[in-house]
N, C-alpha and C positions, 0 to 999 in steps of 0.2 A: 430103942436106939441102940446102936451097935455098938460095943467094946471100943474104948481106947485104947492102942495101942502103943506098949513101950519102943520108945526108935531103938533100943537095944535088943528089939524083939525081930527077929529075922526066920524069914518062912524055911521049913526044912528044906530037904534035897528038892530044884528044878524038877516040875512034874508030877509031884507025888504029895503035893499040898489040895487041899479042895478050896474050891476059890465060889463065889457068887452070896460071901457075905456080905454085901454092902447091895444095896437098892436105888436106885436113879431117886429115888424121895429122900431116904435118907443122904445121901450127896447133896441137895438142895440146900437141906437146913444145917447138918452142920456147921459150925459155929465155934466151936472150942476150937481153940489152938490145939493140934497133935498130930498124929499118923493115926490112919485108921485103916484097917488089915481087909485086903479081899481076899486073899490067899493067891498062891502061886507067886507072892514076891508082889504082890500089887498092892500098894496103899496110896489113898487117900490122903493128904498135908494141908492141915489146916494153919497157916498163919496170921498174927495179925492181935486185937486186941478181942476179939472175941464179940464184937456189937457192929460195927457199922465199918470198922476198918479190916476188914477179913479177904483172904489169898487164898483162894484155893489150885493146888495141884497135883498129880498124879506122879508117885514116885518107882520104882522099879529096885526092889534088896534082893540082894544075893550075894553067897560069895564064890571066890572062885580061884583055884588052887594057885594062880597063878601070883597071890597075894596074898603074905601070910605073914603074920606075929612074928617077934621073936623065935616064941617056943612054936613057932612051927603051925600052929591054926589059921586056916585061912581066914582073912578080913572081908567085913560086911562092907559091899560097895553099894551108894547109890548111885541111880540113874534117872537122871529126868523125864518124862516123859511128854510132858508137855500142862499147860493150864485147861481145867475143866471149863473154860468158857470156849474154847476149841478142838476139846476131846472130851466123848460122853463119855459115859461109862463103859457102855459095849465094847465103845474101837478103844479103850485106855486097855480092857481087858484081850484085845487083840493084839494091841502092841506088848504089851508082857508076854502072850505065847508067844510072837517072833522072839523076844531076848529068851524065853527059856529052850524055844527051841535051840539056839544058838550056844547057851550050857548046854546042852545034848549034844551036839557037835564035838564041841571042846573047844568050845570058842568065847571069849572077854566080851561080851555086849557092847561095853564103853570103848572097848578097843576097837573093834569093830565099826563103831560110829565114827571114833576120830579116823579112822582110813578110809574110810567113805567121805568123810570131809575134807580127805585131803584132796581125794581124786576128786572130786568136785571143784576143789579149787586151781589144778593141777587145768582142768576141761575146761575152766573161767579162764587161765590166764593163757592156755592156749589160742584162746579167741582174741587174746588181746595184743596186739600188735607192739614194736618197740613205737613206730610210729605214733599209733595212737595212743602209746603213754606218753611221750612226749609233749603233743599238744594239750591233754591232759593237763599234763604239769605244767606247764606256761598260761593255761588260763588260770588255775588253781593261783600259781602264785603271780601274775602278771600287777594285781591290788597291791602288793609289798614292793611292788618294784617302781624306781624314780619315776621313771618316762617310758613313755612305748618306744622310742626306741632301742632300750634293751632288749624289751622282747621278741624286738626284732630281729636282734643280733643274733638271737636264741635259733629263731626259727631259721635265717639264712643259713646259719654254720651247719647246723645241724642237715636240712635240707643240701646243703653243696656237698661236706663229707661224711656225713652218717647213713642218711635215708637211702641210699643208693644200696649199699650195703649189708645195716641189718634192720634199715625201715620195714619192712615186710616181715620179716623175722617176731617170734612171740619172743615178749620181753621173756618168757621164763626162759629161754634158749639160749640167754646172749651168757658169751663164756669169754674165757680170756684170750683165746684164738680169735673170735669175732674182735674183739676189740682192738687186740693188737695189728685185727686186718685193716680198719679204720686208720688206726694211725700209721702203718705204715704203705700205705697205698702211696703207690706211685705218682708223683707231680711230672705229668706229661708221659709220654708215648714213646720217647726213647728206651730203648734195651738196661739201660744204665742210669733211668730217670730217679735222680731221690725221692727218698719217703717226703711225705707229708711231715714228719716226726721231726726228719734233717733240713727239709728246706724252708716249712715253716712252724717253726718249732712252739713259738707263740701262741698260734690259732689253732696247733695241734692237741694243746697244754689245752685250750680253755676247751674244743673237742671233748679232748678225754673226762676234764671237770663239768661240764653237762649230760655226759652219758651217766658218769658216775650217781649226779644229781639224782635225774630219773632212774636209774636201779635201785637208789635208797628209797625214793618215791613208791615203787611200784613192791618191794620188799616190806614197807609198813604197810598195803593196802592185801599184803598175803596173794601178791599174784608171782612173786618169787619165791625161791626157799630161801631157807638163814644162813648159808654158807656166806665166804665172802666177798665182795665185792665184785667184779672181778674188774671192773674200771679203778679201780683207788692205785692210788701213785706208791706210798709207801707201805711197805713189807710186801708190795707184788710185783706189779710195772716196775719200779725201780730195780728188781732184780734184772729184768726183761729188757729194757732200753737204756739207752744212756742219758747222762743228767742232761735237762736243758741245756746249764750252765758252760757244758762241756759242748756244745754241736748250736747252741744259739746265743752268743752272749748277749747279755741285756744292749741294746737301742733305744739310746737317748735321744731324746727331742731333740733335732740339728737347733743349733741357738746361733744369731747373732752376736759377734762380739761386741763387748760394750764399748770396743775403741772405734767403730764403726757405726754406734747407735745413734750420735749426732747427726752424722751423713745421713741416714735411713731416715731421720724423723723430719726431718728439712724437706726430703723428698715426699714422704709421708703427708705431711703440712698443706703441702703445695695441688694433694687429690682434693678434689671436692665429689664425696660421695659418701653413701652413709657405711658403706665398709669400712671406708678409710680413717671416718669418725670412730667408727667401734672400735677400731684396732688401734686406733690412737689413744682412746680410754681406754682397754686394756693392757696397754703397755703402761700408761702413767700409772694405772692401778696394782700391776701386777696381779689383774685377776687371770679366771681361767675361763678359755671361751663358751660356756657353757652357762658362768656368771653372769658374763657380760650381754648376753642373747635373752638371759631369761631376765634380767632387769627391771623393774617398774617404778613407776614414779614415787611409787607409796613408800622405795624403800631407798627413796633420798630426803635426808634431816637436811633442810635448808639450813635450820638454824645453827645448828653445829656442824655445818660445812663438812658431812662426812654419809656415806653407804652402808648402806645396815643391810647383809646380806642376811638373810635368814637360816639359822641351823639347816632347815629342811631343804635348802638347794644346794648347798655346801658336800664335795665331796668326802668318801666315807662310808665304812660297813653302815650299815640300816641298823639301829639297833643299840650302835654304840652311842656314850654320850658327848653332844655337842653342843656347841653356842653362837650362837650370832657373833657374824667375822663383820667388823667394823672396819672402813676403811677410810680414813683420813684425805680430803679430796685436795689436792694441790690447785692452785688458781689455773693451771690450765682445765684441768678435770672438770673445774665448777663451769671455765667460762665453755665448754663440749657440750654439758649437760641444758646452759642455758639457752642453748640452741634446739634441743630435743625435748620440749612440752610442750607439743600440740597430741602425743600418742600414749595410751597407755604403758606400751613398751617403751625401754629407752630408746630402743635401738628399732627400731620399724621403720617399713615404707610407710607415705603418706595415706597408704589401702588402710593401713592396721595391719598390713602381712608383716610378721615379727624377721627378722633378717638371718638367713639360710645360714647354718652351722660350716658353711663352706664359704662362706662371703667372704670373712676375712682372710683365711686362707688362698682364695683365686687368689685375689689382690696381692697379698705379699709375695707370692711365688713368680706373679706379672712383675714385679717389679725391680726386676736385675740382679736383686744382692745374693739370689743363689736359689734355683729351682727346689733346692729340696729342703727348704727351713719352715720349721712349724712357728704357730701363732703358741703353742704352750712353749716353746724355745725360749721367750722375751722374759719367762720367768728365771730361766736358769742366766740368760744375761744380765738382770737384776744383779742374784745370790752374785753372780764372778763379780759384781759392779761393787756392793757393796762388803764382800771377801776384799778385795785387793786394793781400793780404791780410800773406801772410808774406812773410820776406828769403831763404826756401830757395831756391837755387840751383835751377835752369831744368833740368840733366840729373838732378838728385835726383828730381824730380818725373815726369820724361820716364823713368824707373827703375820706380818706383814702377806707373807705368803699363804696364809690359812694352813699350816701343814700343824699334822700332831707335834707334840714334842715328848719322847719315850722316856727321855732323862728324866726320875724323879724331879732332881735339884731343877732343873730347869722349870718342869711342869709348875711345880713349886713357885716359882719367879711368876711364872706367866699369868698367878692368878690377880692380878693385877694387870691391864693391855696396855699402859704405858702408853697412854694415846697421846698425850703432852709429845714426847718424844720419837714416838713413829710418825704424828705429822710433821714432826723439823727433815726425818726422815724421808718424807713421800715429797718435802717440798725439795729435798735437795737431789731428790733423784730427776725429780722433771724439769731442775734449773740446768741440770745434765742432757736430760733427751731434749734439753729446748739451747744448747749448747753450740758455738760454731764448734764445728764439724774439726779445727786443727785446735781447738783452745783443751788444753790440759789445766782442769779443774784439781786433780787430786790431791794436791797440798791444802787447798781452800777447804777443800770436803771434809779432807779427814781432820783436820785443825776444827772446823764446826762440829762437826761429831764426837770427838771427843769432849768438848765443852758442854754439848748438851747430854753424852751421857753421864759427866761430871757432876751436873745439876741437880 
């Protein structure tokens, strides 16, 4: 049986050790944990507990000037060579004459290896297109995401101003020139057409945060280098462009005024169609049309006359923590709903086809009070309804609404829903949208409100 060898024991100088102490038999049985010496820097590693749980591999010592002590000696480096169930011994001894040839050169083995690893990976990611990391990344993560149609969103934007540009391009090539070409392409074919960046600044933003996305994507899978970014907004872009804030100011959902909201619901009233239904429970509820689409029977409490929206449809990062948004049903709300179970959905045609995220939308834009107000608008007519109107408390309202609330003290307050007192609320908002149209409630409202949040 051949010598143990100490791992502090390191073959002399590259080429000048005699090597073919070890035997394809002896390899076999070895057994004992250690290093076991063929010469020329070659051994044998045995790991494990020595009986039935044992490792074997083929290791490569040497050292090499380029690595040294303190005091100036060069350090023994290993090098793997690979596991003896897929290197015999012959090619295990092959492969140590290429790394000694390579010390005869004057050349790092291990170093060596990692630059060939790189260029390999360098030849990988040249084949790999921005494109097809892309879609990559949208199926990878499309499981984590609410609904297909986000990742729908993903794919149109990207496809309308990305793929034209550096779709074809390898992700490893995309630079901050590329990027900055993206965003600021041209909107339209006049000489003097604005960026994309200036004239929609929004979908230029979410743009840039998708390219970004996938460059970090394709950076953990080693088909970029680790430099930075070059899509990220702060400490780069933001040098480069101007702030959103400065060339897009935020656009607010157009809202109905709530001095108008009488008028509108009269009219509203008077439709018979299942849009008109849904959009008339959305407004009594002030939910969001997203809510009220995806709705099902399962997640109305007959008995406590209230909507149990579930955390998991509830807008909101993925991730953070939430809780089932309760919503208090005012007697119009209950008598809407008691119109709609004959469907699983609330809100469906009589097929079972659930009712288009645009239904309500046509509808209200059809109907006079102003071509360009959104169905999330009724929520911001609420918040001014009950600001200006009633003495309800500011986080009752901010409840009611399913929105976070950042305020410690607030958060604090909220862990309790006050559901007593948000239904006096949702009843007095819909004695409101169920209101004539010239009748001035506000002294009633807020004289109630204050009493109940006295209570």
């Amino acid at each position: 049986m051949t010598t143990q060898i100490r791992r502090t024991d390191v073959g002399k100088k590259a080429g000048m050790v005699a090597t073919g102490k070890l035997t394809a038999l002896l390899v076999t049985r070895a057994k004992k944990p250690g290093m076991y010496g063929d010469g020329g820097g070659l051994y044998l590693q045995v790991t494990g507990n020595g009986t039935t749980k044992v490792a074997k591999s083929w290791i490569f010592r040497y050292r090499f000037k380029g690595h040294t002590s303190k005091a100036g000696r060069p350090l023994a480096r290993e090098m793997g060579l690979g596991s003896t169930e897929t290197w015999s011994l012959s090619q295990a001894r092959e492969r140590a004459r290429q790394q000694r040839q390579l010390l005869n050169e004057g050349k790092d083995p291990i170093e060596v290896r990692k630059q060939q690893e790189l260029e390999d990976l360098l030849a990988k990611a040249a084949a790999r297109t921005f494109r097809d990391c892309a879609k990559d990344f949208i199926r990878a993560h499309r499981p984590g995401w609410k609904n297909a149609k986000h990742a729908e969103q993903w794919r149109s934007t990207l496809e309308r101003w990305a793929y034209p540009i550096i779709g074809k391009l390898p992700v490893s090539a995309i630079n901050v020139d590329l990027v900055l070409k993206v965003l600021q392409q041209p909107i339209g074919k006049e000489p003097d057409a604005p960026s994309l960046w200036t004239a929609r600044t929004e979908t230029a933003n979410r743009v840039r945060g998708r390219i970004e996305n996938i460059l970090d994507w394709a950076r953990a899978l080693k088909l970029r280098g680790e430099g930075e970014n070059p899509a990220r907004w702060r400490g780069l872009l933001d040098k480069l462009l101007p702030a959103r804030s400065t060339v897009s100011p935020v656009q607010h959902h157009k809202a109905l005024s709530y001095a108008d909201l009488p008028r509108f619901m009269t009219e509203l009233r008077s439709r018979n169609s299942l849009s008109a239904r849904a959009l008339e429970f959305t407004i009594l509820t002030v939910a969001r049309t997203s809510d009220t689409i995806g709705a099902t029977q399962s997640e109305i409490d007959r008995e406590e006359n209230s909507w149990i929206v579930p955390a998991t449809r509830l807008k909101g990062k993925r991730g953070t923590r939430k809780r089932d948004h309760i919503v208090p049903l005012s007697d119009r709300a209950r008598e809407i709903l008691n119109g709609r179970q004959s469907t699983h959905l609330l809100f469906a045609h009589d097929n079972g086809e659930p009712l288009s995220n645009m239904g309500m939308l046509e509808l209200l834009q059809g109907m006079g009070f102003g071509a360009d107000l959104t169905v999330h608008g009724f929520r911001s007519t609420f918040k001014d309804w009950c600001a200006e109107q009633t003495a309800y408390p500011n986080e009752m309202s901010e409840m009611a609404l399913a929105h976070v609330i950042p305020n410690k003290v607030e958060a604090a307050y909220r862990r309790g829903d006050m559901r007593a007192r948000r239904r006096r609320l949702m009843a007095d908002w819909a004695d409101y949208c169920a209101s004539p149209p010239t009748s001035n409630r506000s002294n009633l409202l807020a004289f109630r409100a204050a009493k109940a949040f006295a209570e």
